[in-house]
C-alpha positions in Angstrom: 0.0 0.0 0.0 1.3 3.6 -1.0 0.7 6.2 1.4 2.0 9.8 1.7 2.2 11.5 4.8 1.5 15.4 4.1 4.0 17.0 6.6 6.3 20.5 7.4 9.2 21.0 9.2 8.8 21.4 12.7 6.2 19.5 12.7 6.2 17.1 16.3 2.7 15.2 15.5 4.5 14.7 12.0 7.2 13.4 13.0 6.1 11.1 15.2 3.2 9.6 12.8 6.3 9.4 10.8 8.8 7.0 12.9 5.7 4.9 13.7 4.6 4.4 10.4 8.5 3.8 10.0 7.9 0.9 12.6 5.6 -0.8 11.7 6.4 -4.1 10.6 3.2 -6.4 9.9 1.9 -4.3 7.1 3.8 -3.1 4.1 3.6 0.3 3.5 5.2 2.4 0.7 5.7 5.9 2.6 6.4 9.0 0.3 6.9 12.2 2.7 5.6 15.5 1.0 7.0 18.5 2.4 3.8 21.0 2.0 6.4 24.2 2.4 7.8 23.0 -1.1 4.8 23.4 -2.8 1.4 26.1 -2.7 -1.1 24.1 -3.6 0.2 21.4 -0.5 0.3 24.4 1.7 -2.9 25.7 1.0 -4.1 22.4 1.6 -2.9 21.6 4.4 -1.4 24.5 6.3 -4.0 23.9 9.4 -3.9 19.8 9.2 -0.5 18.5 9.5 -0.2 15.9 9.8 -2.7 14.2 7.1 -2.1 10.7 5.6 -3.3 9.6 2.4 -3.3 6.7 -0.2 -4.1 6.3 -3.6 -7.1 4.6 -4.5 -6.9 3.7 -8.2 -5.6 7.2 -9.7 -7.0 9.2 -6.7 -5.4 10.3 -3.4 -7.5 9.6 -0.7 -7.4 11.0 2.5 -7.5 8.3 5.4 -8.7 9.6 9.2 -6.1 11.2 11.4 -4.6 8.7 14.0 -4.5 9.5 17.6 -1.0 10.9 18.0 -0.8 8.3 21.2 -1.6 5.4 19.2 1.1 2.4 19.4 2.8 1.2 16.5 0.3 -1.9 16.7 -2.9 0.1 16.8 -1.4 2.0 14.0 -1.6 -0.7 11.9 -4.8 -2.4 12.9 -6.3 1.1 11.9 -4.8 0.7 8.4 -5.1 -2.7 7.6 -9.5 -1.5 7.1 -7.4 0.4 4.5 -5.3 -2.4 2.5 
């Protein structure tokens, strides 16, 4: 499963949905990181909502519900696997 993690510098919630999604080891994940500073359309996005996951869904990006920032690694992945 691809997913892309919408993120800016700085960002502490980011970073940590980042090293657990970096964790996780039952569920194989393709993460892309997108700086939204790098781009305006990314920033006007998602200037408020950092962090915000997404996966493609056939040729769409999809936008999958925010985790709870003090979710384990494990219930990390039970969320996404409703997602694979």
């Amino acid at each position: 499963m691809k997913l892309i993690l919408y993120s800016k510098p700085g960002c502490h919630l980011c970073e940590g949905l980042e090293e657990k999604l970096r964790q996780m080891e039952n569920l194989a994940i393709e993460l892309e990181i997108r700086d939204i500073t790098t781009r305006e359309d990314w920033f006007a996005a998602y200037e408020y909502e950092v962090p915000v996951l997404t996966r493609f869904r056939g040729d769409r990006e999809e936008i999958l519900p925010r985790p709870n920032p003090r979710a384990s690694v494990l219930l990390l992945e039970r969320m996404l696997q409703k997602y694979v």
